[in-house]
C-alpha positions as CSV (number, residue, x, y, z in Angstrom):
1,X,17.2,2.9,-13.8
2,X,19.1,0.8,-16.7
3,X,21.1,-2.3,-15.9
4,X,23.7,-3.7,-18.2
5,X,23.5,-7.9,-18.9
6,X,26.8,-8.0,-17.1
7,X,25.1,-6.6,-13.9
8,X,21.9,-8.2,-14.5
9,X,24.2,-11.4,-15.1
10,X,26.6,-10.8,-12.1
11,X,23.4,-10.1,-9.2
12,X,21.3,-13.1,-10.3
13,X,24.4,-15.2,-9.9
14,X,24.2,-15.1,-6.6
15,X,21.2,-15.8,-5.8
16,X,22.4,-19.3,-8.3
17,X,20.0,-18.1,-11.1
18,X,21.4,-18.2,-14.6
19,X,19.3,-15.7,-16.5
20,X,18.0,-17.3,-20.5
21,X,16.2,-13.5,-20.9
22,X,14.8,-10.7,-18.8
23,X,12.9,-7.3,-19.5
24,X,12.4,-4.8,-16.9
25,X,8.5,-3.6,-16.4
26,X,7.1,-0.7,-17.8
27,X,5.9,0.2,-14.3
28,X,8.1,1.4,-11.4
29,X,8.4,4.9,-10.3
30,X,9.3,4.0,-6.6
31,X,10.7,0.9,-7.7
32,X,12.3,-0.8,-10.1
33,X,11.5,-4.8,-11.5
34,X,13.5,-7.1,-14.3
35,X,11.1,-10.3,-14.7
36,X,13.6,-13.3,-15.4
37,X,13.2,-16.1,-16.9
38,X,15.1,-19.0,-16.0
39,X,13.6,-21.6,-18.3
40,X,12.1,-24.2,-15.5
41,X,11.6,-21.0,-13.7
42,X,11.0,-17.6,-13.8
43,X,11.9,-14.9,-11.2
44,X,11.3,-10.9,-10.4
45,X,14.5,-8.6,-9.5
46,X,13.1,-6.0,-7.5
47,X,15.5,-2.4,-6.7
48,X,14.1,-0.2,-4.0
49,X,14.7,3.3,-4.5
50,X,14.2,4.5,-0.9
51,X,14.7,1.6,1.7
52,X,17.5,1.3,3.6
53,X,18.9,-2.1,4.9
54,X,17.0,-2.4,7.9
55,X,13.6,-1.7,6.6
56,X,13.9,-4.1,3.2
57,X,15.4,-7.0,6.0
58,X,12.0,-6.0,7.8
59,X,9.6,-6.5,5.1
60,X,11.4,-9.8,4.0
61,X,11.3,-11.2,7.4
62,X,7.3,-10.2,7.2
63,X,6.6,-11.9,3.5
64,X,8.7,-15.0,4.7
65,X,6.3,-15.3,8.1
66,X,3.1,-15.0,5.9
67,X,4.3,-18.2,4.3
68,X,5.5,-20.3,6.8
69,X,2.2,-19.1,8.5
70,X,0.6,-20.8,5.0
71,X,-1.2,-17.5,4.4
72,X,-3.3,-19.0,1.3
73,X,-2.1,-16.6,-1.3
74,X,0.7,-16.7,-3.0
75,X,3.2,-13.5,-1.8
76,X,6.8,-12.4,-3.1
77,X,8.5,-14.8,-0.8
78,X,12.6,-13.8,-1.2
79,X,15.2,-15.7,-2.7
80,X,18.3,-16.6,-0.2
81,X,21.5,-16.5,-2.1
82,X,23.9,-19.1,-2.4
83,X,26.3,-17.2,0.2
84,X,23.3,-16.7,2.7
85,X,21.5,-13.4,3.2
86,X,18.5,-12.2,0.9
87,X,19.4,-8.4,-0.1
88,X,22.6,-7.3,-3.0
89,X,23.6,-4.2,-3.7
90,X,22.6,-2.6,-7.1
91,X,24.1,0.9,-8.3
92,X,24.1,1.4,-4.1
93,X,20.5,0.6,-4.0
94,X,19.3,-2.3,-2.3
95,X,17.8,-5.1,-4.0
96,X,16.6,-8.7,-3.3
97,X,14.6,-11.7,-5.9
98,X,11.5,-13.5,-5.2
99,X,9.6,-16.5,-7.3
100,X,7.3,-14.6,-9.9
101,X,3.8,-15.4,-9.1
102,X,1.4,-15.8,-12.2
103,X,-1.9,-13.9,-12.7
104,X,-3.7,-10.9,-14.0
105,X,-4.6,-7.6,-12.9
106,X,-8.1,-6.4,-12.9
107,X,-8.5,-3.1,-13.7
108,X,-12.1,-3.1,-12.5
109,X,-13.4,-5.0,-9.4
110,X,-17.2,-6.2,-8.9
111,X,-19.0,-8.1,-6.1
112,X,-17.0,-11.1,-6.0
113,X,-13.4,-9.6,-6.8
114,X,-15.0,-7.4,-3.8
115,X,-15.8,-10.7,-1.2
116,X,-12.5,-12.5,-2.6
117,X,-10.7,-9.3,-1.0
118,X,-12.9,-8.5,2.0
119,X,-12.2,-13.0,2.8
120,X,-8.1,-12.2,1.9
121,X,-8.4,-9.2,4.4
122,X,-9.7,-11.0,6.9
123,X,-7.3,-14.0,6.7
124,X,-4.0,-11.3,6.3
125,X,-5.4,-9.7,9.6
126,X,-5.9,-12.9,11.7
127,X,-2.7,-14.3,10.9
128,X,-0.7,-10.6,11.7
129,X,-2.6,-10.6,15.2
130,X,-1.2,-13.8,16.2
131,X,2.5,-12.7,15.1
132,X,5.1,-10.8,17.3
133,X,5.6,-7.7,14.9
134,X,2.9,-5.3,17.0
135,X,3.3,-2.7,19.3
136,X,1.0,-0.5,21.9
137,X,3.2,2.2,21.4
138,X,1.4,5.5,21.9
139,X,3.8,7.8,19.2
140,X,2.3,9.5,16.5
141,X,-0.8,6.8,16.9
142,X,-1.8,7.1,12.8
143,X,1.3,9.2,11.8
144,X,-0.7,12.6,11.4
145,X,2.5,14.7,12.3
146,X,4.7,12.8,9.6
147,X,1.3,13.2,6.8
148,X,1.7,16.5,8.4
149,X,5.3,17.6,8.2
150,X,5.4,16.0,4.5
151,X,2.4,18.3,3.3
152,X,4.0,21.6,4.9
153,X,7.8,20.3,3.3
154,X,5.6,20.3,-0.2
155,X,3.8,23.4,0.4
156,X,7.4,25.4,0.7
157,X,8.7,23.9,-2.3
158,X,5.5,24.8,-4.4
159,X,5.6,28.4,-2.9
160,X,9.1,28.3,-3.8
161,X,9.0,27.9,-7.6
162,X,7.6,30.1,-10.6
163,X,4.0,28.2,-9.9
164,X,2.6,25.9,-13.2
165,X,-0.9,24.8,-12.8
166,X,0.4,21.3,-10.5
167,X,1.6,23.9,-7.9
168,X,-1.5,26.1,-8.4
169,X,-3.7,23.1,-7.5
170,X,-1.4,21.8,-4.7
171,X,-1.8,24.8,-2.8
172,X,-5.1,26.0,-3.4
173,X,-6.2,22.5,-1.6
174,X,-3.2,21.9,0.7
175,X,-4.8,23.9,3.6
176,X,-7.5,22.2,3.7
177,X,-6.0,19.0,3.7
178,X,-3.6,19.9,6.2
179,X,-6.4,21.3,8.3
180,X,-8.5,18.2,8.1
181,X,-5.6,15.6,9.2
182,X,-4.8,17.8,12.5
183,X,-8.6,17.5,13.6
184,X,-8.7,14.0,13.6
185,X,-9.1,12.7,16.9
186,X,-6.0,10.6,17.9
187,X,-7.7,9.3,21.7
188,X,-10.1,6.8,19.7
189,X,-7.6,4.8,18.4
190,X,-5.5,4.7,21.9
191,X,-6.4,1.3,22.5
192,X,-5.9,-0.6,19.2
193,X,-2.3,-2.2,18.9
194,X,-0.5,-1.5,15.5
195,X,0.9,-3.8,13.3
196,X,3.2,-2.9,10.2
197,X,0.6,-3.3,7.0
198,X,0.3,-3.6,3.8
199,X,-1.5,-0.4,3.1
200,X,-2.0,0.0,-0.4
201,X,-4.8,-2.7,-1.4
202,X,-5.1,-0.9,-5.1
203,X,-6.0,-3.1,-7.8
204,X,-2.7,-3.2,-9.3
205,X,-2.1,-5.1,-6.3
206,X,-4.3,-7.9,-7.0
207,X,-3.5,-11.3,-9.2
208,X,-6.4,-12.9,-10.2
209,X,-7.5,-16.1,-12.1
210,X,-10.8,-16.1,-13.5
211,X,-12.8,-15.4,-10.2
212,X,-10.2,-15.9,-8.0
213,X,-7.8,-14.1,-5.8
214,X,-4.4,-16.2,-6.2
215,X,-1.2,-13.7,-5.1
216,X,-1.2,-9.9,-3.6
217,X,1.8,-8.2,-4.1
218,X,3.5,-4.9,-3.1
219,X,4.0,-4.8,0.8
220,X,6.5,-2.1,0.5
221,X,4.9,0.0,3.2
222,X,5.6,-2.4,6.3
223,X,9.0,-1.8,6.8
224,X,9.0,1.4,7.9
225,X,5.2,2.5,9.4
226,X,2.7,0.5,12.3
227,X,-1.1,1.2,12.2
228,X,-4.0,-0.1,13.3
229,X,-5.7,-3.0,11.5
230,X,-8.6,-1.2,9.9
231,X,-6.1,0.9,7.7
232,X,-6.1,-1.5,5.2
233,X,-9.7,-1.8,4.8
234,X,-9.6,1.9,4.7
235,X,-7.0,2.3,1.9
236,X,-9.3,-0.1,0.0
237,X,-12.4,1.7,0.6
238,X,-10.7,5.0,-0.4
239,X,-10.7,3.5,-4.2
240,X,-12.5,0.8,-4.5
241,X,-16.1,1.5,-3.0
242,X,-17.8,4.4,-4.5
243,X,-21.0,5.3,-5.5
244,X,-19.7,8.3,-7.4
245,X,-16.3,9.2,-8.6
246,X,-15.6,10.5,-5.2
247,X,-18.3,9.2,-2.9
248,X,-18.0,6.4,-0.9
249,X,-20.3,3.2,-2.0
250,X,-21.7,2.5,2.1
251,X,-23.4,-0.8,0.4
252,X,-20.2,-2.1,-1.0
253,X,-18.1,-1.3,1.9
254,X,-20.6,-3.0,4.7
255,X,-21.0,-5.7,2.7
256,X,-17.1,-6.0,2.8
257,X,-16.7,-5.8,6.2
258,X,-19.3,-8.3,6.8
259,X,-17.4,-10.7,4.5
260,X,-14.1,-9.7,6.5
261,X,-15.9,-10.3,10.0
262,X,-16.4,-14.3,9.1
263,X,-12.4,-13.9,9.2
264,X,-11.7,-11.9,11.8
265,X,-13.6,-10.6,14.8
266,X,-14.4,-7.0,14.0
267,X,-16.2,-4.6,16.3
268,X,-18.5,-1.7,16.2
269,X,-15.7,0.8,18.3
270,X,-12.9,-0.5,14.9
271,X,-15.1,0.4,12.0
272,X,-15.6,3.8,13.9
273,X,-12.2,4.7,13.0
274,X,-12.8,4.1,9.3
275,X,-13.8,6.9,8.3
276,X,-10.7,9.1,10.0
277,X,-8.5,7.0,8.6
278,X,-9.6,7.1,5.0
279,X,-9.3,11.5,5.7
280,X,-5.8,10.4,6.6
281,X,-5.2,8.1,3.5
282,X,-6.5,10.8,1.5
283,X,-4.2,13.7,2.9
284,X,-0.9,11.4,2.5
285,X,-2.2,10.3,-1.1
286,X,-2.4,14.1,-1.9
287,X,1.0,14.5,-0.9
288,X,2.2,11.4,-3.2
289,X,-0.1,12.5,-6.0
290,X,2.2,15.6,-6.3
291,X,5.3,14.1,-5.8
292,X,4.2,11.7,-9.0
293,X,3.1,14.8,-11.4
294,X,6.5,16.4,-10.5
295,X,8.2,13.1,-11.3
296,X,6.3,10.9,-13.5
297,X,5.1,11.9,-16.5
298,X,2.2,9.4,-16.5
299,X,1.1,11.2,-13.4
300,X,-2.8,13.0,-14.0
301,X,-3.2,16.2,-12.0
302,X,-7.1,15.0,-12.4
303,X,-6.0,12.5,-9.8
304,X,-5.0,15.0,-7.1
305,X,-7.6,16.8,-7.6
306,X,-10.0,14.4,-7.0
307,X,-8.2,12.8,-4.2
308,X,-8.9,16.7,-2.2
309,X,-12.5,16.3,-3.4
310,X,-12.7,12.8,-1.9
311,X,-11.4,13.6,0.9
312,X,-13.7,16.3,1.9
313,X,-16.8,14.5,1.4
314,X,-15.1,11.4,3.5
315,X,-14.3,14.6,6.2
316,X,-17.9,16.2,6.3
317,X,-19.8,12.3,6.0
318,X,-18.1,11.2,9.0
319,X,-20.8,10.3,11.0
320,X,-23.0,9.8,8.5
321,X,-20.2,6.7,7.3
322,X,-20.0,5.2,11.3
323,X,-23.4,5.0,11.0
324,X,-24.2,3.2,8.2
325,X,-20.9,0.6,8.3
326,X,-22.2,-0.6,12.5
327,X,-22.3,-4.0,12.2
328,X,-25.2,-4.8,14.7
């Protein structure tokens, strides 16, 4: 997506920000970002591609409770414009500002990047279960018939072209991955409320200085999906605790949890559902892994491929996981 200075020039406006330079990031496939600098300040523009009004209006009412809740890391709190209101219109995309928030990104994460998360988890977690924004609603309890439906909707379009070695891949693994998301056992998680989450604690996510965790970023999912608590930790255990390239690391992820549970309460019958809901995190990734190599060129079909494999060790070490994560 390319903006003109005149449009760059004419959305900042109203938000009273008078732009002295701006680039847009490299990164943004689903997104698109123009860091601005407004010499005693500097600010991000931030385009959705696929939220509507109602969802972005969602997520900004979520970032802006986090910080009147004095959630201690910095978040992309929004920018009210000078008329009132948060979102503009962009090229008929939606689009809103927020302070820029300073730090790195860590490509890799030890120990302590590991605790620093587990004690930001935690915190996030406590501080969601006191809000309003849950729900006990029984529907499509960890969204298996959307993951579902959006497998089967890529399976017909892969079938449906001359097949390259991306569709070759897709398919030969898309059974299974289908077949393992429709055995999970929904009646487990009947009990736990859902709140709308984060759900993506990659590293990219991260800002860091030094040693510590200062700012998380990217809450793009909560808009639109509710899940139980644990999905989080599960998204981060998917990535970021393994032994292997596509085992899980059972050391690293209980010492996690026992970092998170000096935060928040956690009990035995929660962390059972770990393991289902990394299978889960692993079949919609699979689905999002082919969308990227079909629209990103930066996209690795390595990556899908190993997100299957991972996600059939998670599927066959299911018990083996509960086990060894019990917090006793």
């Amino acid at each position: 997506m390319k903006l003109d200075k005149k449009t760059l020039d004419r959305i900042l406006g109203a938000y009273g920000i008078i732009p002295l330079a701006y680039s847009k990031t490299t990164k943004g496939l689903v997104n698109f970002n123009w860091v601005v600098d407004a010499g005693k300040a500097k600010y991000v523009l931030r385009v959705s591609r696929f939220k509507n009004v109602k969802e972005l209006e969602s997520e900004l009412d979520y970032l802006s409770y986090l910080k009147r809740h004095n959630f201690p890391y910095k978040v992309p709190v929004p920018v009210r414009k000078l008329e009132g209101g948060f979102t503009s219109k962009v090229c008929g995309l939606n689009a809103w500002v927020y302070g820029y928030i300073g730090g790195e990104v860590k490509a890799r994460l030890g120990d302590a990047e590991l605790n620093e998360i587990a004690r930001m988890a935690g915190r996030y977690h406590a501080l969601i279960e006191k809000s309003g924004f849950g729900t006990h609603s029984e529907e499509d309890l960890v969204r298996v018939k959307a993951i579902v439906r959006g497998l089967r909707k890529a399976e017909l379009r892969a079938l449906s072209r001359k097949k390259d070695s991306i569709d070759r891949a897709f398919l030969d693994n898309v059974g299974a991955m289908i077949s393992m998301a429709k055995s999970i056992d929904l009646r487990t998680l009947s009990g736990f409320k859902r709140y709308p989450l984060h759900r993506d604690f990659g590293a990219r996510n991260f800002l860091w200085k030094g040693s510590r965790l200062v700012g998380v970023l990217d809450f793009e999912n909560i808009g639109s999906v509710q899940e139980v608590l644990l999905r989080d930790v599960a998204s981060f255990f998917e990535y970021h605790c393994r032994k292997r390239r596509y085992e899980m690391d059972l050391v690293s992820a209980k010492l996690f949890l026992e970092e998170y549970s000096r935060y928040r309460r956690l009990s035995n019958a929660e962390i059972a559902l770990i393991p289902d809901l990394m299978v889960l995190g692993y079949t919609e990734d699979f689905e999002f892994d082919y969308w990227r190599l079909r629209n990103d060129k930066k996209a690795k079909l390595s990556d899908m491929v190993l997100t299957s494999r991972s996600a059939a060790w998670c599927y066959a070490n299911r018990e083996m996981i509960k086990r060894n994560l019990s917090l006793n």
